[in-house]
C-alpha positions as CSV (number, residue, x, y, z in Angstrom):
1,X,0.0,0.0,0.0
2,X,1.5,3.8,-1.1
3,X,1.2,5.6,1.9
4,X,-0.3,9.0,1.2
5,X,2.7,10.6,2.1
6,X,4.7,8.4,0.3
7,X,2.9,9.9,-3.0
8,X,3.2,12.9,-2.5
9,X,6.5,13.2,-1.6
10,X,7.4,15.8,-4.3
11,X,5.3,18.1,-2.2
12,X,7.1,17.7,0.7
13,X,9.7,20.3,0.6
14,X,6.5,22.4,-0.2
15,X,7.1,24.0,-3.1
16,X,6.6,28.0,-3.1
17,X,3.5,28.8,-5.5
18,X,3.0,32.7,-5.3
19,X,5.0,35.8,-4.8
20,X,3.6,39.1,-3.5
21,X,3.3,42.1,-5.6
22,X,5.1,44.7,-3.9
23,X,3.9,47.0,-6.8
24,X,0.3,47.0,-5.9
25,X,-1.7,49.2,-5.3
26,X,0.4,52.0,-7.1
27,X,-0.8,54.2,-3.9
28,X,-1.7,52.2,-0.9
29,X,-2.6,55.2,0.7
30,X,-6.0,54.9,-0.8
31,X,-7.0,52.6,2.1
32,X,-8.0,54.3,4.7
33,X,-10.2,52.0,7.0
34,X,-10.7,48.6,7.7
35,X,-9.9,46.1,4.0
36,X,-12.3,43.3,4.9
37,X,-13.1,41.9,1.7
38,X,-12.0,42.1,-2.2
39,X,-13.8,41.1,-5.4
40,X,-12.0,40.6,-8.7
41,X,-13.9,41.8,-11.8
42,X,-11.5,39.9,-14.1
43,X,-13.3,40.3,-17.5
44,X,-12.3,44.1,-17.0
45,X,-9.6,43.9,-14.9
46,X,-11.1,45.7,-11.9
47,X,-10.4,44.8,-7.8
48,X,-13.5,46.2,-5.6
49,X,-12.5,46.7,-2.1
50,X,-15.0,47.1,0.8
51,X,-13.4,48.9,4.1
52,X,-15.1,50.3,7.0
53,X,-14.3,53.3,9.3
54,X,-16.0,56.4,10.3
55,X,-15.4,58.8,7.0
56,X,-14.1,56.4,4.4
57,X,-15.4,55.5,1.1
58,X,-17.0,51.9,1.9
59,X,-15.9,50.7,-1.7
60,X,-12.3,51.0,-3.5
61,X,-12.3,50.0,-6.9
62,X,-8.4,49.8,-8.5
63,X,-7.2,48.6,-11.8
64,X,-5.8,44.8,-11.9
65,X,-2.5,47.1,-12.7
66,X,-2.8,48.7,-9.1
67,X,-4.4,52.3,-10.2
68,X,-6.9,53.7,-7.8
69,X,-10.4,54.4,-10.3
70,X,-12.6,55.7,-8.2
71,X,-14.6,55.1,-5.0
72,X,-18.3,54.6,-3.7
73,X,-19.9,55.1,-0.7
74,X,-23.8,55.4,-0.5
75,X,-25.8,52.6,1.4
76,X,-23.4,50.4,2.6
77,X,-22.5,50.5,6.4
78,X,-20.0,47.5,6.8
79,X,-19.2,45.7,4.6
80,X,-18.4,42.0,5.4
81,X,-18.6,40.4,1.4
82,X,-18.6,41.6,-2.1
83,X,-18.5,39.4,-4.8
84,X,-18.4,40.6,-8.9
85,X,-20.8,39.0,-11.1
86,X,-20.4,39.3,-14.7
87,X,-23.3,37.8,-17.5
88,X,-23.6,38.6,-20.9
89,X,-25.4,41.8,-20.3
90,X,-23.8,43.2,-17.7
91,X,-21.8,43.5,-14.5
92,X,-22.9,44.2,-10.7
93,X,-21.1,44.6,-7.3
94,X,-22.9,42.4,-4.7
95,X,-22.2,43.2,-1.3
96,X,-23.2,41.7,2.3
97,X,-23.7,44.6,4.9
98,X,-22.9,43.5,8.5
99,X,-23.7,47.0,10.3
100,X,-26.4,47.2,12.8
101,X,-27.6,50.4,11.8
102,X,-30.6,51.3,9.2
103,X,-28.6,49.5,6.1
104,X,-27.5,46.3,7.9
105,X,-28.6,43.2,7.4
106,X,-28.7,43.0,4.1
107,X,-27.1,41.4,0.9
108,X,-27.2,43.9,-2.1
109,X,-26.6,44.2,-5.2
110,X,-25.0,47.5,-7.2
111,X,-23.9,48.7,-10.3
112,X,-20.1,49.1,-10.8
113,X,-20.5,52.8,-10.1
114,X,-22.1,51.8,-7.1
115,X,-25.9,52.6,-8.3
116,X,-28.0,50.6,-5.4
117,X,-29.9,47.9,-7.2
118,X,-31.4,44.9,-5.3
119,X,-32.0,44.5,-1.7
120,X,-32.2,40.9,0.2
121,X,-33.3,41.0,3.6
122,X,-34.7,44.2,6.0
123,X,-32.4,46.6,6.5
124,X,-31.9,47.6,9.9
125,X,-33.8,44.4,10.9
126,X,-31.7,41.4,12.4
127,X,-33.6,38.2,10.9
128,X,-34.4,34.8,12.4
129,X,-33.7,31.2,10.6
130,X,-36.9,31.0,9.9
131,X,-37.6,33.6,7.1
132,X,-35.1,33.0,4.6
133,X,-34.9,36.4,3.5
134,X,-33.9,37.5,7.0
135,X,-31.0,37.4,7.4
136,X,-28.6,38.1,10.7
137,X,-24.7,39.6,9.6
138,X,-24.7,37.8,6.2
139,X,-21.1,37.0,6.0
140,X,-20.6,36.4,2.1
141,X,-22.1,35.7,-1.4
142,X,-21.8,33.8,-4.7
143,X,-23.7,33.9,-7.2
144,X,-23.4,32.1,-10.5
145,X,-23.6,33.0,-14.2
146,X,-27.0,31.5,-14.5
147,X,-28.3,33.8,-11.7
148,X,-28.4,31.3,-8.5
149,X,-27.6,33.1,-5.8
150,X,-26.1,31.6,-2.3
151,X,-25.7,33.2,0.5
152,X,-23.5,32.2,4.1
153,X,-25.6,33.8,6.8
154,X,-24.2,34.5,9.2
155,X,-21.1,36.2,10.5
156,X,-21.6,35.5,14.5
157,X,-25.7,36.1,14.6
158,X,-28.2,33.7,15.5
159,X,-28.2,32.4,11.8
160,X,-25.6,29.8,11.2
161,X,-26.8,28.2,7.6
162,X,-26.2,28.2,3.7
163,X,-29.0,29.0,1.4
164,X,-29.7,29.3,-2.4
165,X,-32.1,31.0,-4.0
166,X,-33.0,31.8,-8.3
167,X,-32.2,34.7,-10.0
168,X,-35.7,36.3,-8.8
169,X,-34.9,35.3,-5.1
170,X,-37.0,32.6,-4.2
171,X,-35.3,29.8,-2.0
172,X,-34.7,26.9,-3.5
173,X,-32.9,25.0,-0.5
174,X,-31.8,26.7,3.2
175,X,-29.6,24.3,4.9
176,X,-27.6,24.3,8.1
177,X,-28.3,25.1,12.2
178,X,-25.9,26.3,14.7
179,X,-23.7,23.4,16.1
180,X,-21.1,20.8,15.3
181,X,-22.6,17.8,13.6
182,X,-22.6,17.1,10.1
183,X,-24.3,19.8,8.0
184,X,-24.3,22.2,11.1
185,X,-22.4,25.5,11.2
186,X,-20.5,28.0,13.3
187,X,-20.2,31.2,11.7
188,X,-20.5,29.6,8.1
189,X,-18.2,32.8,6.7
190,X,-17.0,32.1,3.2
191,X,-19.0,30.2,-0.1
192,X,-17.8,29.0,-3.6
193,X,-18.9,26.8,-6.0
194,X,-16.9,24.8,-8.8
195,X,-17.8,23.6,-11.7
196,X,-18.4,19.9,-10.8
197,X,-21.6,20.9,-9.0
198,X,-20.6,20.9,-5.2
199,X,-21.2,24.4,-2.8
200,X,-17.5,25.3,-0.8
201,X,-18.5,26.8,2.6
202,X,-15.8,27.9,5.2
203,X,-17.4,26.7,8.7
204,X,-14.6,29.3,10.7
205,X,-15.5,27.8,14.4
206,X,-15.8,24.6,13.4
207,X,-13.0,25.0,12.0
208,X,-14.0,23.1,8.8
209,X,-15.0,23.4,5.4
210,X,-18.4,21.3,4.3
211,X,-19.4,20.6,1.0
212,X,-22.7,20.5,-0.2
213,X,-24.5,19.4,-3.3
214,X,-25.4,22.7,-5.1
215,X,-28.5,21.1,-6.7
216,X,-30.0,19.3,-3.9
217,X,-28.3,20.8,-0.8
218,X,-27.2,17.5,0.2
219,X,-24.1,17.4,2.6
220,X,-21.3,16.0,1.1
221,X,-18.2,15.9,3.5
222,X,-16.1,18.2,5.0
223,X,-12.6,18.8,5.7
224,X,-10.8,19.3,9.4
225,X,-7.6,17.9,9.9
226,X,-5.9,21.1,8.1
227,X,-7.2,23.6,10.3
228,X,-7.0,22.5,13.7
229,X,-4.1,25.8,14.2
230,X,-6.7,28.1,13.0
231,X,-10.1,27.8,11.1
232,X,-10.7,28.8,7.8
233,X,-12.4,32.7,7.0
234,X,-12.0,32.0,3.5
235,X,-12.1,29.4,0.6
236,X,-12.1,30.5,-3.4
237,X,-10.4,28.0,-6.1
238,X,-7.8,28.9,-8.3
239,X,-8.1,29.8,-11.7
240,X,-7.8,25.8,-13.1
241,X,-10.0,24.8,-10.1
242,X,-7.0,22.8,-8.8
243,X,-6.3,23.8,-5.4
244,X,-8.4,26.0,-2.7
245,X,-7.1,29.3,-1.3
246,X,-8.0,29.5,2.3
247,X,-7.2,32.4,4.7
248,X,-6.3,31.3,8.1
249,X,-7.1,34.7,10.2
250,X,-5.6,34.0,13.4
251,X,-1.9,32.3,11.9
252,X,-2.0,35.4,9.3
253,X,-1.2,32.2,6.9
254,X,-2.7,31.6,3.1
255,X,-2.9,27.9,2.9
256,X,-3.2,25.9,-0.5
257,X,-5.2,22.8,-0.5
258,X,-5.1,20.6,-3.5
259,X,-8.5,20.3,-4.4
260,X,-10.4,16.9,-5.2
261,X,-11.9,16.2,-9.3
262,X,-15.1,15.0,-9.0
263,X,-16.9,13.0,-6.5
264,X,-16.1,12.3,-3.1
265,X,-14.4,14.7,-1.2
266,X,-11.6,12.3,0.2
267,X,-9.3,14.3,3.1
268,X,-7.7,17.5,3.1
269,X,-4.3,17.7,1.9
270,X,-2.3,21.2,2.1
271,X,-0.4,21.5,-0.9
272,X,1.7,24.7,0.1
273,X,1.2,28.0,2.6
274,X,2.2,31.5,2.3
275,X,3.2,33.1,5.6
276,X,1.6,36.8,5.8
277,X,3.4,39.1,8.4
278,X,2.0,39.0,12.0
279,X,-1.1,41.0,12.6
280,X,-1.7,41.1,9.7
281,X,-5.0,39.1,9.9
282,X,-6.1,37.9,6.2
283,X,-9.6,38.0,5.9
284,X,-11.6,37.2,3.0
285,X,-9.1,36.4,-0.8
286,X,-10.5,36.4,-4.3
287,X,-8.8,35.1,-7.0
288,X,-8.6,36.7,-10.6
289,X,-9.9,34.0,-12.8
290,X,-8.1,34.8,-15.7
291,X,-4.5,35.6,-14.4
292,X,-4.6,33.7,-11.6
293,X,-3.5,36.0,-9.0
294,X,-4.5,36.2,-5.7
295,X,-5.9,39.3,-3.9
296,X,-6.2,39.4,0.1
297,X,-7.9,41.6,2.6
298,X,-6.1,42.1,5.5
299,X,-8.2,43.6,8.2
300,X,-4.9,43.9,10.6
301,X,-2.6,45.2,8.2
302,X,-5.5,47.7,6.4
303,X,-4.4,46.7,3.3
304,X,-5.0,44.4,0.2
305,X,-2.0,42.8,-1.3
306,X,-2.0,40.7,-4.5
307,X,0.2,37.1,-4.5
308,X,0.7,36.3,-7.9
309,X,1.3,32.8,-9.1
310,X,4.7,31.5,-10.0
């Protein structure tokens, strides 16, 4: 029998997959509060940053190149997610909104100029499990070409679940309670889905990811063993779908998980890490699906750097 570590063996020494940079932004000085999440537009080559703070613009947007564009503010309070959709049509900026004041609450979509669109949920209103559409510090957003829409709620509220709804936001499964057994969640933070059908969720306090079936909701395994130092805030794929990005918060680590071709989801197995600087608390990651580059929101460091792949 090959022992698993026996195969991959080439691995071992951990080859280095991503160098930072140091070029971007052209001006970090453009971030002035809080980084907590980034989005990568990469059809137009555009990074959308949300940071809080008292006074800032809530929404960066910079050129893939590292130029500051231009920035939005109206209607977001704190901004936890943001995730770029692009169809055929058109683009739009969708954002979860974490503050508890008369915009919170909600997940919303904009225009890339920041023109307020569609609202999900009541803002102002903290929201129960049992309205879908309520939500409680909606911690991120994905939403796929044909219009699907899922949604992690929530980012330490009384929701702790997964739930997808069409393109005209009706709910087409909710799944997920607050605990520790299979399918359960604590602070559910992070969701992605690849193109063999299955729904990525970071579970940060259970320090897991789960995997769902995007088309049923089914549970389909979950990974621990890899995050038993520190939970996972983040997971996105890169550009070839062949490994995870997940930030570890906590270690102020980027860890690389291989990740499994279709069907079962087997164990986790941590291809290579990239060591941040301490405090410098990675948050939430995108990854530009075209170059392959890797953007990071550091909520410690009040920055976003880009890693690029070797």
């Amino acid at each position: 029998v090959v022992k698993a570590f026996d195969y991959f063996s080439p691995w071992k020494g951990e080859q280095q997959m991503y160098k930072l940079d140091i070029g971007w932004p052209k001006i970090p000085e453009y971030f002035t509060g809080q980084t907590f999440c980034v989005a990568v537009d990469s059809l137009h080559g555009l990074v959308y940053v949300g940071q809080r703070g008292d006074n800032v613009p809530k929404v960066l947007v910079f050129s893939e190149e590292g130029y500051f564009l231009y920035s939005w503010n109206d209607t977001v309070e704190m901004p936890h997610g943001i995730f770029v959709l692009n169809t055929a049509t058109d683009s739009s900026v969708w954002i979860t909104d974490v503050g508890t004041g008369k915009y919170g609450h909600t997940v919303k979509q904009y225009s890339p100029s920041g023109k307020l669109m569609q609202i999900l949920g009541t803002p102002g209103n903290a929201g129960s499990s049992l309205i879908p559409l309520q939500f409680d510090q909606p911690a991120e957003i994905f939403v796929e070409e044909s219009g699907d829409i899922y949604v992690v709620d929530g980012d330490g509220g009384m929701n702790n679940r997964l739930l997808k709804l069409t393109n005209d936001y009706k709910e087409i499964w909710l799944t997920g309670t607050n605990g520790t057994g299979i399918g359960q969640f604590k602070i559910p933070h992070s969701v992605t889905v690849d193109p063999f059908g299955r729904v990525w969720v970071a579970d940060r306090d259970n320090k897991s990811i789960q995997v769902f079936d995007k088309v049923t909701g089914e549970w389909l395994g979950s990974w621990s063993s890899c995050f038993s130092e520190d939970g996972p805030y983040s997971v996105r794929f890169t550009a070839n779908y062949k490994y995870l990005i997940v930030a570890q918060l906590n270690i102020n680590r980027l860890a690389i998980l291989a990740a499994p071709p279709v069907g079962s989801i087997g164990d986790c197995f941590m291809v290579s890490t990239v060591q941040l600087a301490d405090e410098t608390k990675p948050h939430l990651v995108d990854v530009d699906m075209k170059s392959g580059a890797v953007y990071v929101a550091e909520i410690g460091a009040q920055q976003v750097q880009k890693y690029v792949p070797l």
